[in-house]
C-alpha positions in Angstrom: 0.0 0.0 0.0 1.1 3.3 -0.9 1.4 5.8 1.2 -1.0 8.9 1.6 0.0 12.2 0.7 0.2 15.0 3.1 -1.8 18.1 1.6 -3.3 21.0 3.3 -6.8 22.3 3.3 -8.1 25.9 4.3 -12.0 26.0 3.8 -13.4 29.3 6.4 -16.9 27.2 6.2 -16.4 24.5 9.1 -19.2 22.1 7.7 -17.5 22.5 4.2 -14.1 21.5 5.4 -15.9 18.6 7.2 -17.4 16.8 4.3 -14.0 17.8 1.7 -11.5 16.4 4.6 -13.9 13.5 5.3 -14.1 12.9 1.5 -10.4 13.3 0.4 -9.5 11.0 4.0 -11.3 8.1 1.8 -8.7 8.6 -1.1 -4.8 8.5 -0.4 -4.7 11.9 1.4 -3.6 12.5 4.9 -5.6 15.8 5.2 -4.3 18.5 7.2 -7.7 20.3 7.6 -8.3 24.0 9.0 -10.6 26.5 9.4 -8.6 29.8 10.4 -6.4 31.5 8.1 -3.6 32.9 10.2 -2.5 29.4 11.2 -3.0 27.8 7.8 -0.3 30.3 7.0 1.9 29.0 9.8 1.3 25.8 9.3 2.1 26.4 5.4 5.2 27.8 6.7 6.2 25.3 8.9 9.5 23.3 7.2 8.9 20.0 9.1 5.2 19.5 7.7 6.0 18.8 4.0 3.1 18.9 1.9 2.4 17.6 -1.2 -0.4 19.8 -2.0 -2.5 23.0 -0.7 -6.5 23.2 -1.1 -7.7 27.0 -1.0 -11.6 26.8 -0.8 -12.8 30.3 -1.0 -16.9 29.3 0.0 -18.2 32.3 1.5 -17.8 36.4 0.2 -15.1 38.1 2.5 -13.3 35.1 4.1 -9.3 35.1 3.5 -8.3 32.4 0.5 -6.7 34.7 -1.9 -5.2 36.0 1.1 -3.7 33.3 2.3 -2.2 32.5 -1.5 0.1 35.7 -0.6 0.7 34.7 2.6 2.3 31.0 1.7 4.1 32.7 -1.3 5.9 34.8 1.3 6.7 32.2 3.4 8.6 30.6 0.6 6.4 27.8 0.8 6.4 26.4 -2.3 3.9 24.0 -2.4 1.4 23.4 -5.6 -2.2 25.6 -4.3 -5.2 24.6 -5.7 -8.3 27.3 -5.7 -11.9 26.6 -5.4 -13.9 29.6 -5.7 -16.9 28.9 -5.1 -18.5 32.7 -4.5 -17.3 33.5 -7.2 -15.7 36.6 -6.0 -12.2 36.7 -6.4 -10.1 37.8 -9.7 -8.1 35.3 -11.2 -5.3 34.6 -8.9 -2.3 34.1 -10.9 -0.2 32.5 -8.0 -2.3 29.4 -7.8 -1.3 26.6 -9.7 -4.9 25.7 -10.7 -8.2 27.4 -9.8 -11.4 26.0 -10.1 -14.5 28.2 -10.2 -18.3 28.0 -9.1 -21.1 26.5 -6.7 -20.7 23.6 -8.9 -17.4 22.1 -8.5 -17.5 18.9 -6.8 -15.3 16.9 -4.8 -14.7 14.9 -7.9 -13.3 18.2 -9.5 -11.0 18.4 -6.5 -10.3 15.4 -6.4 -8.6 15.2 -10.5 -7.0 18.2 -9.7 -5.6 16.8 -6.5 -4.2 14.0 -8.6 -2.5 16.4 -11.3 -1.3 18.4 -9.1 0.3 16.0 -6.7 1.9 14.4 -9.7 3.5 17.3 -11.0 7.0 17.6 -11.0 8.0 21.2 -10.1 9.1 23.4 -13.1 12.7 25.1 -13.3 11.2 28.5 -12.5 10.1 29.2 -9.0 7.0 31.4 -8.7 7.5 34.7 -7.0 5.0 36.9 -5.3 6.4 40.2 -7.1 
């Protein structure tokens, strides 16, 4: 058996980042899941917790995803980040590797982007936050 990938999720919606962690717990994810913003960040940050992916879902007008894209970025974090905006709020964040839009994006969605993005092999420019 292989073992699961570490990736982080940031969802401000507590039952929302229930049901995605539950959901992405079943498939080979271990799911570091949290609600508050400032110690996603941290935890982003943090040089012991390597993670294979990031999962930004932006579910609610005003909470702190595209935020918290800048905030890794400047942590020199540089771990893939996947957007789901699902308000449908936020501009086009060029720092995410892949952003996914609207009420209707599934866990499925998430899920195939998970896989493509976890498979990825980092490219021989660096992203910058300038």
């Amino acid at each position: 058996m292989r073992p699961k990938k570490p990736i982080l999720l940031y969802c401000a919606d507590r039952e929302l980042l229930s049901a995605i962690a539950f959901t992405l717990r079943l498939h080979p994810y271990q799911v570091t899941a949290i609600q508050d913003s400032v110690e996603a960040s941290l935890v982003a940050a943090d040089r012991s917790a390597a993670f294979a992916c990031g999962v930004l879902v932006h579910a609610q007008q005003g909470d702190l995803a595209g935020r918290l894209i800048h905030r890794i970025l400047e942590c020199a974090a540089h771990i893939p980040l996947l957007l789901v905006d699902r308000a449908g709020d936020l501009a086009p964040v060029r720092y995410a590797d892949m952003v996914l839009y609207g009420r209707n994006t599934t866990t499925a969605h998430i899920l195939a982007s998970l896989q493509m993005l976890c498979h990825r092999r980092p490219g021989p420019k660096a992203r910058s936050a300038a």
